[in-house]
C-alpha positions in Angstrom: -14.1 -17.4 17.5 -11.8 -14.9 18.9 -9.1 -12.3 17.7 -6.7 -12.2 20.4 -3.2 -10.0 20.7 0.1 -11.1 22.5 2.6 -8.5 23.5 5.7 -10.1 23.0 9.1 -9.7 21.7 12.4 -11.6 20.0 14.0 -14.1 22.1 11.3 -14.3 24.7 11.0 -18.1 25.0 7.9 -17.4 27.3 6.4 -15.6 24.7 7.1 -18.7 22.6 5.3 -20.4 24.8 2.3 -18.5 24.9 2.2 -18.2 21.4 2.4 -22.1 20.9 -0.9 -22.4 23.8 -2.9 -19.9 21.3 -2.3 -21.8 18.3 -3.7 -24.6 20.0 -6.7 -22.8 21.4 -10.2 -23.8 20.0 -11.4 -20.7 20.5 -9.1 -18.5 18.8 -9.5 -17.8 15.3 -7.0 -15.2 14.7 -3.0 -14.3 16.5 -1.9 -10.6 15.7 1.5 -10.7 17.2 2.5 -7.0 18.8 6.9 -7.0 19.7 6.5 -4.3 22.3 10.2 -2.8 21.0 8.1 -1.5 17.8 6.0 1.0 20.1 7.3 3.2 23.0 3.8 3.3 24.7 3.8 -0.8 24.7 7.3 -0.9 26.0 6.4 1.2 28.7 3.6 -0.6 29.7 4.6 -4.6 29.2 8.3 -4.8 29.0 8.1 -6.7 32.6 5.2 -8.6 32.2 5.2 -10.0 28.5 3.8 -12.2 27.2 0.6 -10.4 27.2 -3.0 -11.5 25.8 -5.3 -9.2 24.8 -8.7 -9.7 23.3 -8.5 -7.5 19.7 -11.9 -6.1 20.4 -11.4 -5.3 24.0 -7.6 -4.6 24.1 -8.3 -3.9 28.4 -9.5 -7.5 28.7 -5.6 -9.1 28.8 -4.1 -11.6 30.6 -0.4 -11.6 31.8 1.7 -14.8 32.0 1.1 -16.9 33.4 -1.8 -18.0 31.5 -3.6 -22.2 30.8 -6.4 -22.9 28.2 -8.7 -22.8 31.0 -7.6 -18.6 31.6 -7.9 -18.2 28.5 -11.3 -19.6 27.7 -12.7 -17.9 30.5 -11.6 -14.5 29.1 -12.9 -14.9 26.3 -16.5 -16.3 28.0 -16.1 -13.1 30.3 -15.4 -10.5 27.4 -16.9 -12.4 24.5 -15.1 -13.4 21.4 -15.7 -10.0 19.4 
């Protein structure tokens, strides 16, 4: 089972989106949600491309939206759950 991260922030309703498709992921044990707005360094880096996945153990294996059950299973396959 994976720990995963999304970059996200308020009012995104694509980061809604992606946060509804990890809920529903079998392979995903845990969701730490990141709001970009609360650190300058993940503004910078994903305020045009959120939502963001990123695999907690591995924070360089992400994905950018957008992202199916089927990108996201083989991320995890590729990177390993932890």
């Amino acid at each position: 089972m994976a720990k995963v991260v999304l970059y996200h922030t308020d009012g995104c309703h694509l980061c809604e989106q992606a946060q509804a498709l990890l809920q529903q992921h079998p392979d995903i044990q845990a969701i730490e949600l990141r709001d970009i707005i609360d650190q300058p360094q993940w503004l910078e880096a994903y305020q045009i491309r959120i939502p963001v996945l990123a695999l907690a153990h591995n924070p360089q294996a992400e994905l950018g939206w957008p992202f199916d059950q089927q990108a996201i299973s083989e991320l995890i396959k590729q990177y390993g759950p932890n």
